[in-house]
N, C-alpha and C positions, 0 to 999 in steps of 0.2 A: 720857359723851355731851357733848360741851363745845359742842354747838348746843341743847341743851336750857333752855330760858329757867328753868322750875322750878326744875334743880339747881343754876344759876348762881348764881338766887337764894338757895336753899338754903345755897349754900357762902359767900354776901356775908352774910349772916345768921349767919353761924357764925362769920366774920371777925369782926361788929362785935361778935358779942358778948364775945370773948376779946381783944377789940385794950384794953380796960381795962388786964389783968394783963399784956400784951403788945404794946409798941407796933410791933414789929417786923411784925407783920400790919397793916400801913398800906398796904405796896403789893398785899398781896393785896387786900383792899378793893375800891383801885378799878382794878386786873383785872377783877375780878369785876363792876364797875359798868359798868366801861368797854362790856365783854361784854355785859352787859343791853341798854345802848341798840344797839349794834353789830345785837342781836340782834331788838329790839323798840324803834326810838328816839322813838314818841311815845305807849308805854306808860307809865299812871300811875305805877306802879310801878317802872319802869325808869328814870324823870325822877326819884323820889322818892331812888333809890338814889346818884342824882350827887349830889343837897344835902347830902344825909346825909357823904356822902363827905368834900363840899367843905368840909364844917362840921366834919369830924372832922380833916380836914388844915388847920384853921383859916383856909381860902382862901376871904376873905370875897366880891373880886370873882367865883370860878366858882359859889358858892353863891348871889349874887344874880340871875347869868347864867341857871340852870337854874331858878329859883324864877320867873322870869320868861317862861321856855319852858313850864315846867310850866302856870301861869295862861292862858298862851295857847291850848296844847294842850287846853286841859282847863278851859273857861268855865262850864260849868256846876257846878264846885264850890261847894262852901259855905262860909261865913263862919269857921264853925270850922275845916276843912282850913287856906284861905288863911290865917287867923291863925296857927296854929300854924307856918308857914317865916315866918313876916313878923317874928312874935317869935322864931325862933331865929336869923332873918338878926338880928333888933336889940339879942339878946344877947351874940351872936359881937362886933359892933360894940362892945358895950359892955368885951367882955373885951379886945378888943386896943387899944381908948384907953386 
């Protein structure tokens, strides 16, 4: 069911977790992320799925792009969520200086 937001996820989930031992599942990723927002684009989740991505393709400007859609979308998060992309935006930064 390739409109199905669930399985999408499911199968972006199954990407990240095997893209360790196999980088070659990079562009399944973000197909699969791409898919999310396509499908849902100011779900938590679906916002979550682009950082991750763009952090995982070490693409520091889409990863600060979607972190800042995401805080938009979605104000009423908390301190812990927003830190957790604000520290993996400033880690990413710190690996590629």
């Amino acid at each position: 069911e390739p409109q199905n937001f669930e399985l999408n996820l499911a199968m972006w989930n199954f990407y990240v977790k095997i893209h360790p031992y196999n980088q070659s599942y990079e562009t399944k990723i973000k197909e699969k992320s791409n898919k999310l927002i396509e499908l849902s684009p100011t779900h938590l989740v679906a916002q979550e799925t682009m950082i991750k991505t763009a952090l995982i393709n070490k693409d520091l400007n889409e990863a600060k792009k979607w972190v800042e859609k995401w805080k938009k979308d979605h104000p009423y998060l908390g301190i812990i969520e927003i830190k957790y992309w604000d520290e993996s935006i400033k880690n990413l930064e710190e690996e590629l200086n």
